[in-house]
N, C-alpha and C positions, 0 to 999 in steps of 0.2 A: 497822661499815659507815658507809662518808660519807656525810653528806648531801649531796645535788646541789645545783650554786650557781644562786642564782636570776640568769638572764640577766633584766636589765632589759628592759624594753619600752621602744619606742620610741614614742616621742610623735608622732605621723603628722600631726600640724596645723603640727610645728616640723622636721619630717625631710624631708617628700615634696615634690618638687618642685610650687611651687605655678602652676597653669591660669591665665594670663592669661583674667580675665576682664572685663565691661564697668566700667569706669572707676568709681569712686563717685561721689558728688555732688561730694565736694570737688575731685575732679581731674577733671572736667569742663571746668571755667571755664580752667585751666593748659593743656589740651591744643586747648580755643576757641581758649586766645589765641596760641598756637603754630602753629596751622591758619591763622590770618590774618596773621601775621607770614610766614610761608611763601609767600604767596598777595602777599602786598604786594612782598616781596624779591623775586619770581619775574617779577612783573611792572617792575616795576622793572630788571630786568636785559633785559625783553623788548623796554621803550621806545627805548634809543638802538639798539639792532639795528634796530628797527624805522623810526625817525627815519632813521638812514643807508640802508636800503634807498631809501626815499621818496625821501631827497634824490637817490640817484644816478640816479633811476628819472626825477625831477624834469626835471634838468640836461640829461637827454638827450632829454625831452619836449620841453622848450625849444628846443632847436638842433636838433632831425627839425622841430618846428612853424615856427621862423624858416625853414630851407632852403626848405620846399615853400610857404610865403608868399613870397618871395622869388625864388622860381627859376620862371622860365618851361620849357617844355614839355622835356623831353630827346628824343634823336631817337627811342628805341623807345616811350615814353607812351601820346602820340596813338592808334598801333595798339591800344592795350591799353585803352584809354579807351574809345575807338569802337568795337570790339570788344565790351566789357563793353555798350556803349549797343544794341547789336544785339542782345547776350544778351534784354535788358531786355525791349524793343521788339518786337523779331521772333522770341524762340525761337529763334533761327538760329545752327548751327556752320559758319557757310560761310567766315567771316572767320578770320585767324592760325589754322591747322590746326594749326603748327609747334609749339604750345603747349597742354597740355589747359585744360581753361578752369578750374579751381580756382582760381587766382591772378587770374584779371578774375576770375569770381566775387565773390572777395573782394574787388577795384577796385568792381566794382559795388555791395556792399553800401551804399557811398557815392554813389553817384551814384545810389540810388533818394530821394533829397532833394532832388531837380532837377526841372524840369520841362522838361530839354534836349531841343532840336526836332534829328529823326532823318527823314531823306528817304529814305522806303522804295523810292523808286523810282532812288536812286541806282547809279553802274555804277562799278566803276573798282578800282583794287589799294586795297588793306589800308592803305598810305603815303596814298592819295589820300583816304581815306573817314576818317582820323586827320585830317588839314587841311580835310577837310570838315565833319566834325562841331565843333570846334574853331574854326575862322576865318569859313566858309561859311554857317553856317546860323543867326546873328545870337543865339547863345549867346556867354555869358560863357567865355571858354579861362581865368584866373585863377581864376573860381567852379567851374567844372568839375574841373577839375586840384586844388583844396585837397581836393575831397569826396574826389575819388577816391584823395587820397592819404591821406587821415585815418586807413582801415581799415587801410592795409599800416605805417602808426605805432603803433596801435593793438597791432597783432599784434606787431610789432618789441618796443614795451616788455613783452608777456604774456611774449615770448620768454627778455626778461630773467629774470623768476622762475623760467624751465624751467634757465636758468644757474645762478640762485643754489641751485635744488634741487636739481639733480646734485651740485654742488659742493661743500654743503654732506652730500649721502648721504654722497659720497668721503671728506670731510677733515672733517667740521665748522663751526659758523658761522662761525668766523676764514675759512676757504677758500673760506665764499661769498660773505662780502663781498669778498675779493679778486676771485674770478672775476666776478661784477657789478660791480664797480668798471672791469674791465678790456674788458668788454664794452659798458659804459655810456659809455666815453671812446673804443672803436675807433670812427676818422671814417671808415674802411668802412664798418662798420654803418652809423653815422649817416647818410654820404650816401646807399645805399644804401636803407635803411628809412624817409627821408622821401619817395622816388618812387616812381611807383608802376607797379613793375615785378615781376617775379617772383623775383630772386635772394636775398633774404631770407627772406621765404615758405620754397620747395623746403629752405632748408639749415634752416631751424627749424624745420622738421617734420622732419627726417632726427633732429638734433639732440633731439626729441624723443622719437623711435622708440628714440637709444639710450640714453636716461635710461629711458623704462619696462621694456628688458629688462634693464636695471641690475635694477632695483626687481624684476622677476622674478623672481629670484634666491632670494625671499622667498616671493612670491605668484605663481605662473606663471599659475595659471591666471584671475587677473586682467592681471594687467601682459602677457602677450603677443597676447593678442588689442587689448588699447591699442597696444599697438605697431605691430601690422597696420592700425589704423585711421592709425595718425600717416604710417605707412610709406606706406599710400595716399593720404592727401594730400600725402606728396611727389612723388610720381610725378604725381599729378592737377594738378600745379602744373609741376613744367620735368619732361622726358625724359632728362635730363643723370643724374637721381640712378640710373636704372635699373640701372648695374654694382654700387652697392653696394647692392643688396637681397640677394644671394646671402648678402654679408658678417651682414647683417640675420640672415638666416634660419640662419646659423650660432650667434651669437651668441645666440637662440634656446633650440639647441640645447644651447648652455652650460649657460644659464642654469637649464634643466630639471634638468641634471646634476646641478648646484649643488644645486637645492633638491630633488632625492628624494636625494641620497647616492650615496654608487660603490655598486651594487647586485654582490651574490655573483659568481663566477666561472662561467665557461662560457654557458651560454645566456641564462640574465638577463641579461649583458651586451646580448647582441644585441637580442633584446626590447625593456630599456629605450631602447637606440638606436634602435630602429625606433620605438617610442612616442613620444620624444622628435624624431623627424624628421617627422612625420606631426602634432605641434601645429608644426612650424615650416612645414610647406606647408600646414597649416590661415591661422596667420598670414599667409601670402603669398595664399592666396586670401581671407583680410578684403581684403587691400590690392586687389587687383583689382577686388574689388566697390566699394572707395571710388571705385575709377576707372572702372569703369561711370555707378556713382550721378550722378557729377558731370556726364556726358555724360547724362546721362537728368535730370537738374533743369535742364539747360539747352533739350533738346527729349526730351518722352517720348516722339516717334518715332523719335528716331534718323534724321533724315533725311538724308541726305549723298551728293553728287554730287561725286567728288572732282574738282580743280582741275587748270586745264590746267600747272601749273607742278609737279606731283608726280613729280618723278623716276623711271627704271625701274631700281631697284637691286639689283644682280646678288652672287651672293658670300654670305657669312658677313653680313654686315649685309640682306642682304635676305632671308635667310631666318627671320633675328629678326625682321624686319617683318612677318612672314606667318605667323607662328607664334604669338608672343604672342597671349595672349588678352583680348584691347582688342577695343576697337570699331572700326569701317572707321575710322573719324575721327582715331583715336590714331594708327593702324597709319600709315596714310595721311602725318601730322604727322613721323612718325618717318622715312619716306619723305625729307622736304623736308630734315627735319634732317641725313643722311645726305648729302645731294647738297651744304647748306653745306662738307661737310668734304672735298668733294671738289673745292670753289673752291680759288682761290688770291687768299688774300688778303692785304694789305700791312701791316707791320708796324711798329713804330719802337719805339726800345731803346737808351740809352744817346747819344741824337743819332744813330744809325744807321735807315737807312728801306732795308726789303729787303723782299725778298716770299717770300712760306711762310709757317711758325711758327718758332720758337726751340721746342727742351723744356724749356729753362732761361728762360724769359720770366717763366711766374706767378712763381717762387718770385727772383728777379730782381726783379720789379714789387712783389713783397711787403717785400721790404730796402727799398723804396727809401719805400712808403706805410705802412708799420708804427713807431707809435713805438718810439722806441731802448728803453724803459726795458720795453714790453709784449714784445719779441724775446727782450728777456734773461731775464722772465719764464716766457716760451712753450718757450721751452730749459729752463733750470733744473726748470719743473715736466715739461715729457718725461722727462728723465732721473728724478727722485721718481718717476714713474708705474712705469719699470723698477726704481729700487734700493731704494723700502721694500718692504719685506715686505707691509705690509700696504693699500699702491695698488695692488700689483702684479696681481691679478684684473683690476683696472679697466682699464687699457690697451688690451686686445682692444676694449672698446667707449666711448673716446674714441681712441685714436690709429690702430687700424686705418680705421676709417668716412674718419677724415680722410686717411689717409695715400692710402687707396685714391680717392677720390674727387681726390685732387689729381692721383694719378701719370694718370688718366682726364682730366681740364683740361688737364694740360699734353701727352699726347698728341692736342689737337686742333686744328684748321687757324688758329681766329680768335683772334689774339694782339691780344685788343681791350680787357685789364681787367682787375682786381683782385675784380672783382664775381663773375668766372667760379671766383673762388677763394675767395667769400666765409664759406665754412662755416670757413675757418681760426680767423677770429678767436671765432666762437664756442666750436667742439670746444675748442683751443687756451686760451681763457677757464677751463674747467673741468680742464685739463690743471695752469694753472698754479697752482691752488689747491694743488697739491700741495706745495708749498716751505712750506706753512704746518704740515707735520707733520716738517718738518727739525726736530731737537735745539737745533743750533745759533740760541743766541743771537742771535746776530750777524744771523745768516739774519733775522731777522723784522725785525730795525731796515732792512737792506737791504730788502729786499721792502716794507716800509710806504713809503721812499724811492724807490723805483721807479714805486709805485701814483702816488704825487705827482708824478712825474716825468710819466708817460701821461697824467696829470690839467691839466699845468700846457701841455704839447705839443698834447693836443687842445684844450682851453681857448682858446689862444691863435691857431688858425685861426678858430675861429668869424667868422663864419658859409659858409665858404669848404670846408667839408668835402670835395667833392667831389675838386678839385687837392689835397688834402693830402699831402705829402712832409716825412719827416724832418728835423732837421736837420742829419744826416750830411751829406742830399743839397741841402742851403740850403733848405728850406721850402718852404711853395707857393709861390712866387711861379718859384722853378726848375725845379716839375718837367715845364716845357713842353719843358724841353732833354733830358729823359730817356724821358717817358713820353708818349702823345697818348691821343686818343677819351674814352673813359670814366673814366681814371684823369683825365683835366683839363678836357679842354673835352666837352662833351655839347648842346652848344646850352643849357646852361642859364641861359646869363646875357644872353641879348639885352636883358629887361626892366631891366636895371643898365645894358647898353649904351644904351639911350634916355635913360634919366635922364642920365647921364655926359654924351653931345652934348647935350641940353641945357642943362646948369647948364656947360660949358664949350667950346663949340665950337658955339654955336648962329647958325645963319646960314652955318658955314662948308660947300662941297662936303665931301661926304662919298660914297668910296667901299667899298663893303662885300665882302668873303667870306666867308660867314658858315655854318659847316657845322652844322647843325641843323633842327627840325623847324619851331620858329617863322615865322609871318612880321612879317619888321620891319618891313614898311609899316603893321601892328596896331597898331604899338607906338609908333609915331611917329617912325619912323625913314625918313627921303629919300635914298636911297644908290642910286649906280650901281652897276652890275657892270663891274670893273676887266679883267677878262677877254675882255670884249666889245667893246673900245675901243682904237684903236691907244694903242701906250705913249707917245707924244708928249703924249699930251691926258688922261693920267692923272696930274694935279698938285692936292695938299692933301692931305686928310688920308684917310689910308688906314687901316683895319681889318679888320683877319683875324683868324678865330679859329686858334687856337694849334694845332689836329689840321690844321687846311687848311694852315698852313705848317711844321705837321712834316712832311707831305708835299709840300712843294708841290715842283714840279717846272715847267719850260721860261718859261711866258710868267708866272707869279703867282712865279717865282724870281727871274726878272728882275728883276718889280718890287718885291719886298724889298730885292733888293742893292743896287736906288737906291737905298732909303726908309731913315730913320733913327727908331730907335723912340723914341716922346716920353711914353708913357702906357701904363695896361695896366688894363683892368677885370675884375671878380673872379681875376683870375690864371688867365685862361682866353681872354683874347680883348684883343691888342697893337694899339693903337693907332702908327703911324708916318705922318710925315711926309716927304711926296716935294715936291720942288723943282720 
C-alpha cells in the first residue's frame, strides 16, 4: 500500500493577494511629495487658461467701456433711462409698456448712484420724458448714460463665462477659449453690450436657459427649474423671445429622457412622457412667475391704466394677447408690439431704400457685420455639431433656439438692425467650438488662424464698433452705402460731431440733419436746419447723418446732389460742402 504524497502547503503571507493597506512611515513622505507635485502641475496648467480667459474678458471690458464713454445717447436709450428713472422714483409701469421692465430694471441698478432730478409732474410721450430727463431737468446726460450703461457691460461680460461654460460642457477647454475668444471680439456684442438697451440682455438669458437644460441632462431636477428662472428673465426683458419657449420646454423634455434612460415598453413609456411634460410646464410656469415678480418689484400694486396708443388686435395675435398669463401690463405691451408689425416701415439694403421688410435682410445684414474669419467659423462648427457623433445631442439646444429665433426676426416688419439678430453671435460662439473636436490637424492650425483673424478685424475698428462691416464689404467706413439706423448711425456720435467743428471748422455755418435722440445745442453745436430754408441760402458746410441720407428723399436729396463730401466723423455721420 502507497503512501499518500504530502501536498505542500502554501505559504498564505507569500501566496494571497495582499490588501492595500495605509501606507508605512517610509512611504508616507514619497506619496506627500507626489500629492504636491500633482497639486503644483495641476495648477500650473490652470494659470494661462485662466490668464487667457482674463485677458479676453479684459479687451472687451475696454472697448464696451471706451464706446459708452464716448458715445452719446442712441435713439432708443433716453426711453429706457427715463423709464428706469420712473421705476425708481414713482413705482410707476405707465412709461414703454412695449417692454417688460427686467432690462431698465437692470439699467436702473446703475442709475440708483445718481441723485438725477425727475419732474413728477411731467406730461408728455416716452420720447419726450427721455429728453426730458436727460437735457431738461439740469442733470448730467454723459453722467447718467455711463451709470446706466455700466450694469448691461456688467451682465455682457458674466455672459461671457455662460459662453465659455457651454462650450467648454460641449467640447472641452480648447472649445472654450475659442467660443469666448469669438464672443469677446463680435463688435455686435460689443456695440450692443456697451448701450443700454435690451437686446443683449433677452438673448443672454435665452442663451442661458439653453446651457442649464444642457447641464440637465445630468441633474434635471436642478438644472430645469434654473432654466425656468433664466427663461423668465428673458421674457421679462424683450417679448421677442416668446416663440422660442415652446422650443425651451421641449428641450426639457429631452433632457429628462436623457437622464432617467428609455424606460420599458408599453405604458411606462407614456408615463414617463407625461412626467417628463408636466416638469417641463412646471419650468414654464417658473418662467411666468419671473415675469410677474418683475412687474410686482416694480409696483406691488400692479397698477395700470392702459394707454391711449394700445392697439385693438384682432386674429391669432390677439388672442395670444388675451390669453397668456402676464399681467394687464405685459398683455397690453404685447398689444403695441403687435400693431409695430402691422406699420410699414422703410428699409435700406445694399444702397436700395423700399418699404416693408426683406426676409433675407437679417441674415443679409449679418454677411455684411460678421467678421470673415468668425462666418467661416459659425459654418464649420454647424456642420461638427451635426457630423460628430459625439456633438451630435447638443444641436437641438444651440442651433434649434437660434435657428428658430432668427426665422421669428426675420419674419417681422422692422428691418432696422443686426441687434434684432443678436443671439447669433453668441448661440453661434458655442456652435463653433465644435471644430476643436475635428481629428484633423490641419483644422486647429486653421481655426487658431481664424480666431486671429476676428481678433485682428475687431481690433482694428475700435472704437467704432457700432458701423462695423467686414472687409468683404470695405469696412466701416462703407457700410453707410449698404446698411443705415442701428447697423451705422444710431445718433451716437453727435458728441464726436462737436468736437470735430470745433478743432476744424470752428466759426464756419454749420448746417445740420441729425437723426438721433441727442440735442446738439447740449453739446455745442450752432446749426440750422437745412430743410427749413430755401435751397438758395443753404451754402457751407453741410452734415448729415448717414441713416438721414440713406433715406433721404426730395428737398435733403437735393441738397446732397449739390454738396460734395469733404469729411466723415465716426463713420456715421458725412460731413459735405455746398457752394
Amino acid at each position: 500500500m502507497s503512501t499518500p504524497r504530502a501536498v505542500p502547503v502554501e505559504d498564505d503571507e507569500h501566496t494571497a493577494p495582499r490588501r492595500p493597506g495605509p501606507p508605512s512611515t517610509a512611504e508616507r513622505p514619497h506619496l506627500l511629495d507626489a500629492l504636491k507635485r500633482y497639486v503644483r502641475d495641476a495648477r500650473r496648467r490652470r494659470w494661462p487658461y485662466a490668464l487667457a480667459v482674463v485677458v479676453l474678458l479684459a479687451q472687451m471690458a475696454v472697448a464696451m467701456v471706451t464706446a459708452a464713454v464716448e458715445q452719446t445717447p442712441t435713439i432708443d436709450e433716453p426711453v429706457y433711462v427715463a423709464t428706469a428713472e420712473v421705476y425708481l422714483k414713482e413705482r410707476s409701469l405707465r412709461y414703454n409698456p412695449e417692454h417688460p421692465p427686467l432690462g431698465k430694471l437692470i439699467i436702473a441698478s446703475g442709475l440708483v448712484f445718481t441723485d438725477a432730478r425727475l419732474d413728477s409732474a411731467f406730461v408728455g410721450s416716452q420720447k419726450a420724458l427721455g429728453r426730458h430727463v436727460l437735457y431738461e431737468s439740469g442733470n448730467d446726460p454723459g453722467h447718467l448714460m455711463l451709470l446706466a450703461r455700466l450694469p448691461v457691460i456688467v451682465l455682457t461680460l458674466l455672459l461671457g463665462l455662460v459662453v465659455l461654460a457651454f462650450a467648454r460642457d460641449l467640447t472641452g477647454p480648447a472649445g472654450g477659449l475659442v467660443a469666448l475668444a469669438l464672443y469677446a471680439f463680435s463688435p455686435d456684442v460689443i456695440a450692443n453690450g456697451s448701450l443700454a438697451t435690451l437686446d443683449v440682455p433677452a438673448a443672454g438669458f435665452l442663451l442661458t436657459a439653453a446651457w442649464l437644460l444642457w447641464r440637465a441632462r445630468r441633474r434635471p431636477h436642478l438644472y430645469v427649474p434654473l432654466a425656468g428662472v433664466a427663461t423668465g428673465a428673458a421674457a421679462a426683458t424683450r417679448m421677442s423671445v416668446l416663440p422660442v419657449i415652446p422650443v425651451l420646454m421641449l428641450l426639457a423634455v429631452l433632457s429628462f429622457w436623457y437622464a432617467r434612460g428609455t424606460p420599458g415598453p408599453g405604458a411606462r413609456v407614456r408615463w414617463r412622457l407625461l412626467a417628463y411634460g408636466a416638469a417641463a410646464v412646471g419650468m414654464a410656469v417658473i418662467a411666468v412667475a419671473v415675469v410677474w415678480a418683475t412687474y410686482l418689484v416694480v409696483d406691488p400694486q400692479l397698477r395700470w391704466t392702459p394707454p391711449e396708443n394700445v392697439p385693438d388686435i384682432r386674429g391669432t395675435r390677439g388672442r395670444v394677447a388675451a390669453w397668456l398669463p402676464f399681467p394687464e401690463a405685459y398683455r397690453d405691451g404685447m398689444r403695441v408690439q403687435f400693431g409695430f408689425e402691422y406699420d410699414v416701415w422703410q428699409g435700406f439694403l445694399f444702397g436700395r431704400l423700399y418699404e416693408g421688410s426683406l426676409w433675407y435682410y437679417l441674415p443679409a445684414a449679418l454677411l455684411v457685420k460678421t467678421p470673415l474669419g468668425m462666418l467661416a467659423l459659425w459654418t464649420a462648427g454647424a456642420v461638427a455639431l451635426l457630423a460628430v457623433r459625439r456633438l451630435r445631442p447638443a444641436a437641438p439646444y444651440v442651433l434649434v433656439p437660434a435657428a428658430v429665433l432668427l426665422a421669428v426676426a426675420m419674419n417681422g416688419a422692422r428691418d432696422l438692425g443686426v441687434r434684432y439678430a443678436v443671439f447669433m453671435p453668441m448661440f453661434l460662439a458655442v456652435a463653433a467650438a465644435g471644430v476643436t473636436l475635428l481629428r484633423w490637424r490641419t483644422v486647429h492650425w486653421v481655426t487658431a488662424a481664424l480666431v486671429c483673424f476676428v481678433a485682428v478685424s475687431s481690433l482694428r475698428t475700435y472704437p467704432y464698433y457700432l458701423p462695423y462691416s467686414n472687409e468683404a464689404f470695405g469696412g466701416p467706413s462703407k457700410t453707410r452705402l449698404r446698411l443705415h439706423d442701428s447697423n451705422v448711425d444710431w445718433g451716437q456720435d453727435l458728441g464726436r460731431l462737436a468736437k470735430h467743428l470745433r478743432r476744424h471748422h470752428s466759426g464756419e455755418r454749420v448746417w445740420l440733419v441729425h437723426k438721433g435722440a441727442g440735442v446738439p445745442s447740449y453739446y455745442g453745436i450752432d446749426a440750422s436746419d437745412p430743410l427749413k430754408a430755401p435751397l438758395g441760402e443753404v451754402h457751407g458746410l453741410l452734415v448729415v447723418s448717414d441713416s438721414a441720407a440713406a433715406k433721404a428723399d426730395g428737398r435733403l436729396a437735393a441738397l446732397l446732389d449739390t454738396s460734395t463730401p469733404v469729411d466723415e466723423v465716426g463713420h456715421s455721420i458725412t460731413l459735405y460742402r455746398r457752394r
